[in-house]
N, C-alpha and C positions, 0 to 999 in steps of 0.2 A: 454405532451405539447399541449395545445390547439389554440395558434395563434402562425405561424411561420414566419407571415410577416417580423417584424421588423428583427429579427436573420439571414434569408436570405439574407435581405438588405444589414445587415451589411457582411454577410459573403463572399458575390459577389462584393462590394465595397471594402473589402482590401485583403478578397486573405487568403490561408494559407501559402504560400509558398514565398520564399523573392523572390519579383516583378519584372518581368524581360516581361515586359519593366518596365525600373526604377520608385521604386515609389515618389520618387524625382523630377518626372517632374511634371506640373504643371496643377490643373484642378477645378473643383470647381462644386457644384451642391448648388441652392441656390430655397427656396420656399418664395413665398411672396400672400396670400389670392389668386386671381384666376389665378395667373401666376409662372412661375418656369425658372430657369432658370441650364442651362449646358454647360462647358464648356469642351474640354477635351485635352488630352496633345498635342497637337497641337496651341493649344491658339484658335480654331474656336468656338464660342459659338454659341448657339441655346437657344432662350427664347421662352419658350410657353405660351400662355393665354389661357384662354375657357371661356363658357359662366358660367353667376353666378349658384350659385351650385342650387338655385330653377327654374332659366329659362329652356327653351324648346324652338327648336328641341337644338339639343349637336351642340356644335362647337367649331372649334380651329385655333389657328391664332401662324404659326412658324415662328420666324426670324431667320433667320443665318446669318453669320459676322465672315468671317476669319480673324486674326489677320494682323498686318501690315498697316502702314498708306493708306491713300487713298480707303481702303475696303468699297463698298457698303454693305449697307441689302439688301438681297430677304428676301422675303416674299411669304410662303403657307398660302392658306386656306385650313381644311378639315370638310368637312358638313356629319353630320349623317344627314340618310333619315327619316322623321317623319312619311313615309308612306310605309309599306310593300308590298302594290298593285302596286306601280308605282315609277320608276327609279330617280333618281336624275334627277333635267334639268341639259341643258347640259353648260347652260350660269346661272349665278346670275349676278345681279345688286349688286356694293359697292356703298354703303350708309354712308358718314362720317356726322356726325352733320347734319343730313338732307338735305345734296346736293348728289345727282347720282352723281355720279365719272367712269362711265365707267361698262363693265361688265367683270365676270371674268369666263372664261372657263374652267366645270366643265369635269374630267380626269372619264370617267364612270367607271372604274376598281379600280381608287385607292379614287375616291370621294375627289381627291385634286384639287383644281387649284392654279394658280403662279398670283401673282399681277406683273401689270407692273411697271415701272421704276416711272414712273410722279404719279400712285396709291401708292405705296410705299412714296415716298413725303406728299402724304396728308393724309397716316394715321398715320405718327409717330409721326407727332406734338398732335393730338387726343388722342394720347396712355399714354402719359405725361402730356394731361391737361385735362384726367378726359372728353373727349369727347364721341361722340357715334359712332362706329364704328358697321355697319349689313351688310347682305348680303340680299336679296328681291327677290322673283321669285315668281310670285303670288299675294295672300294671306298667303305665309309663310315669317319670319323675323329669319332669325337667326343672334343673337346679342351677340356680343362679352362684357364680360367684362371687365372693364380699373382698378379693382382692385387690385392694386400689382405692376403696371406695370412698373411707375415710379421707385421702389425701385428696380424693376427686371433689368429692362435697365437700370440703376448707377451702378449693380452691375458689369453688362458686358462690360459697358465702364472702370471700374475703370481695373478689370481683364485684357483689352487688352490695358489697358493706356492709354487711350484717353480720360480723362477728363481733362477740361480744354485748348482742342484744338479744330480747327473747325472741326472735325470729330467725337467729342461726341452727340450722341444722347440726355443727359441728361443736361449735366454741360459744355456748352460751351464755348471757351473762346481760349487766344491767343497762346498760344503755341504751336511751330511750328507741324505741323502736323507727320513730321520726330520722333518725340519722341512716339508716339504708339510703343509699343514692335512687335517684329517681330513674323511673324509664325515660328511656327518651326516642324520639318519632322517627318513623324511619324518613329518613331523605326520597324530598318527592323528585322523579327523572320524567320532565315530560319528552316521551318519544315523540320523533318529526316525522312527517311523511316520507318516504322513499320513494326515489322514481323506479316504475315498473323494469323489470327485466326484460319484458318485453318491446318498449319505448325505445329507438334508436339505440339499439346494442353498440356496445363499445368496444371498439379493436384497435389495436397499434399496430404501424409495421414494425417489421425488423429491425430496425432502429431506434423506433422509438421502444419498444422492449429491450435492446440492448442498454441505453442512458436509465430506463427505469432500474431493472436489473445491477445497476450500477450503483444508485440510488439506493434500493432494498438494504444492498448489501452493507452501506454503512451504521444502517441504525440497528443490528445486533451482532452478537461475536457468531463467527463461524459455527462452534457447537449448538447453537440455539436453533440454528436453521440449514443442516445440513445440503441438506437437498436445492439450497439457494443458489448455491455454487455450482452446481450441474446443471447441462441443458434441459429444458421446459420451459413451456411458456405459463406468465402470470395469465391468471384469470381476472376479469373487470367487469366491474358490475356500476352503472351510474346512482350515487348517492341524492345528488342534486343537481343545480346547474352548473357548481361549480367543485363538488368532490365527488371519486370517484372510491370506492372499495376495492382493493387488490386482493388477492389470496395467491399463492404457494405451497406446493408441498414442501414441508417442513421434515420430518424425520419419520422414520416407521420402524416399531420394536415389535415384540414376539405377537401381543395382542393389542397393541394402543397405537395409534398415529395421529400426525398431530399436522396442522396447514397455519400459515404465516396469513395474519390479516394486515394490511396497513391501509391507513389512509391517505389520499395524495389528492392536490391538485389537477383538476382534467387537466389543465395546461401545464407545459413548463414554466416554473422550474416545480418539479412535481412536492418536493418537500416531504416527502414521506413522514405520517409517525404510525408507527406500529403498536396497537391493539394487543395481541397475543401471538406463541407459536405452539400454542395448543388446541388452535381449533375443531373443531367437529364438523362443526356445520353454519352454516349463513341463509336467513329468511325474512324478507320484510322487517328491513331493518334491526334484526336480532342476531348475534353474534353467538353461537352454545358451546360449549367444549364437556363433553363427556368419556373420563379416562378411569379405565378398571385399574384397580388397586392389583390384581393379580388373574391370571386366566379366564379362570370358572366365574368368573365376574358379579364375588357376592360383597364389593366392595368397590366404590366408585369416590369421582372425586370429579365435581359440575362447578362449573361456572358460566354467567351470562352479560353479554356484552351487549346495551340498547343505543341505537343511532337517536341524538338529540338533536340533531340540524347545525352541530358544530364537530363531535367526536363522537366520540363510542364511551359511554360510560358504563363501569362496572356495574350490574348488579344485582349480584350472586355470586356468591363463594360460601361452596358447603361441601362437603362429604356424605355419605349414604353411612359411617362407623366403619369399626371393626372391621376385616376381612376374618368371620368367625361361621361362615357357612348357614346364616340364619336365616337369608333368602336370595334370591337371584336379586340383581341390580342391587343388595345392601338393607339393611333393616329398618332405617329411617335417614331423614333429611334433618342433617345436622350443620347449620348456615351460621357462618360467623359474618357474610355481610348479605342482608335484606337490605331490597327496597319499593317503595312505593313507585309502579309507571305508570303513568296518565297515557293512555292512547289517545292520538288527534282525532 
């Protein structure tokens, strides 16, 4: 298998395991030319733009908007540096349609800053009619583009129900503001203890690796787990008294790989259910999977799997945006499923 982009996507977006937190709540991931949009079960959405995919330096522009009437937008900037020798300034000038609007304070660590309240007013209506939206320090311009954006902000009014009230962004209009859907809480996961790694390590013979191995192979298809089929042994780790964590190398592309988690019975008949075959990594009861959108890794796509003293439940699925060069590991965490963990 030579690109594992799309199959990771897919396989960190719905999960092997039935969804817990439910995957009946509600969320949405939507792309539109230089903008995207996320929303995740909470009903908070996050629309990102960047610059057009031939412009120079990189940048990106995030709105969020929690569900619920009366929600404002905030609004991030984050500026890649065009210059290796010398830091971000620490202020930019916004530039909407060629009027200074103020400057915005640039965060040296995270290369973000926050627009204010009355900046946020004069760049949403620009974003919707196709205006010019940059940032100026210098002779550098970094410029946003309005590509998609309209479509992107209808998408996330219509998802929080605010078209057609005065609290849409896109589709304005009379209905009372009360009728936006409400937010709603994230789903609480209280994580279980785990027994140590250290604690009576767990080994199979040969045999009993072979019936597991046997076992693995039925709960996905061939292509999901390549590497299942070949010799290696599974790795074991003790859950509890009575489940134990399996892992496998699963498949390996140009710069992403990916290991099979299941869950099983210490004893026979093992019963296998499987977690994911995207994983990363496993610690103290945490499951992570972390996959670059493409080499130079300014585009990721995370997911997080927590042991609750019965399965593995999801929770986390997000992207980092765009693969637009705007920063290593991706420009922001953009999560269509949150949730709340309670540590024991």
């Amino acid at each position: 298998m030579k690109h594992h982009v799309y199959p990771v996507l897919l396989l960190l977006a719905a999960g092997t395991v039935q969804a817990y937190p439910r995957s009946d709540l509600p969320s949405i991931k939507f792309e539109h030319k230089d903008w995207e949009l996320a929303c995740d079960n909470t009903r908070t959405c996050r629309a990102a733009g960047y610059q057009a995919e031939d412009a120079a330096p990189p940048a990106s522009l995030l709105l969020t908007r929690r569900a619920g009437p009366g929600q404002p937008v905030r609004m991030q900037v984050r500026l890649a540096n065009p210059s290796d020798r010398h830091p971000l300034p620490p202020t930019v000038q916004l530039s909407v349609d060629g009027r200074t609007l103020g400057t915005v304070r640039i965060d040296g660590k995270s290369d973000t800053g926050a627009l204010s309240e009355d900046q946020v007013r004069a760049v949403l209506p620009a974003l919707v009619k196709n205006g010019q939206v940059a940032w100026l320090a210098g002779k550098t311009s970094w410029t946003m583009s309005t590509a998609g954006a309209t479509a992107v902000l209808l998408k996330m009014d219509d998802f929080q129900g605010r078209i057609d009230t005065p609290g849409a962004l896109v589709r304005k209009g009379g209905k009372p503001e009360s009728t936006a859907l409400p937010a709603l809480n994230a789903p609480v996961v209280k994580a279980a203890r785990v027994a140590s790694d250290d604690a009576a390590p767990v080994r199979f013979n040969a045999g009993q690796q072979r019936v597991l191995l046997a076992a693995l192979r039925k709960t996905v298809q061939p292509e999901e787990c390549e590497a299942l089929g070949q010799a290696g042994e599974v790795a074991l780790r003790r859950l509890s008294s009575e489940k134990l964590l399996v892992s496998h190398a699963c498949w390996q592309g140009a710069y992403n790989s990916g290991d099979g988690m299941w869950v099983i019975n210490a004893r026979p008949p093992y019963s296998p259910v499987a977690v994911t075959m995207a994983a990363s990594g496993y610690a103290n009861g945490v499951i992570e999977s972390g996959q670059r959108g493409r080499g130079i890794g300014d585009c990721m796509a995370l997911a997080r799997w927590t042991w609750d003293g019965r399965s593995f439940a999801q929770t986390l699925a997000a992207t980092t945006g765009m693969c637009r060069q705007v920063a290593a590991g991706g420009a922001w965490e953009l999560p269509t499923l949150v949730s709340t963990v309670r540590r024991p």
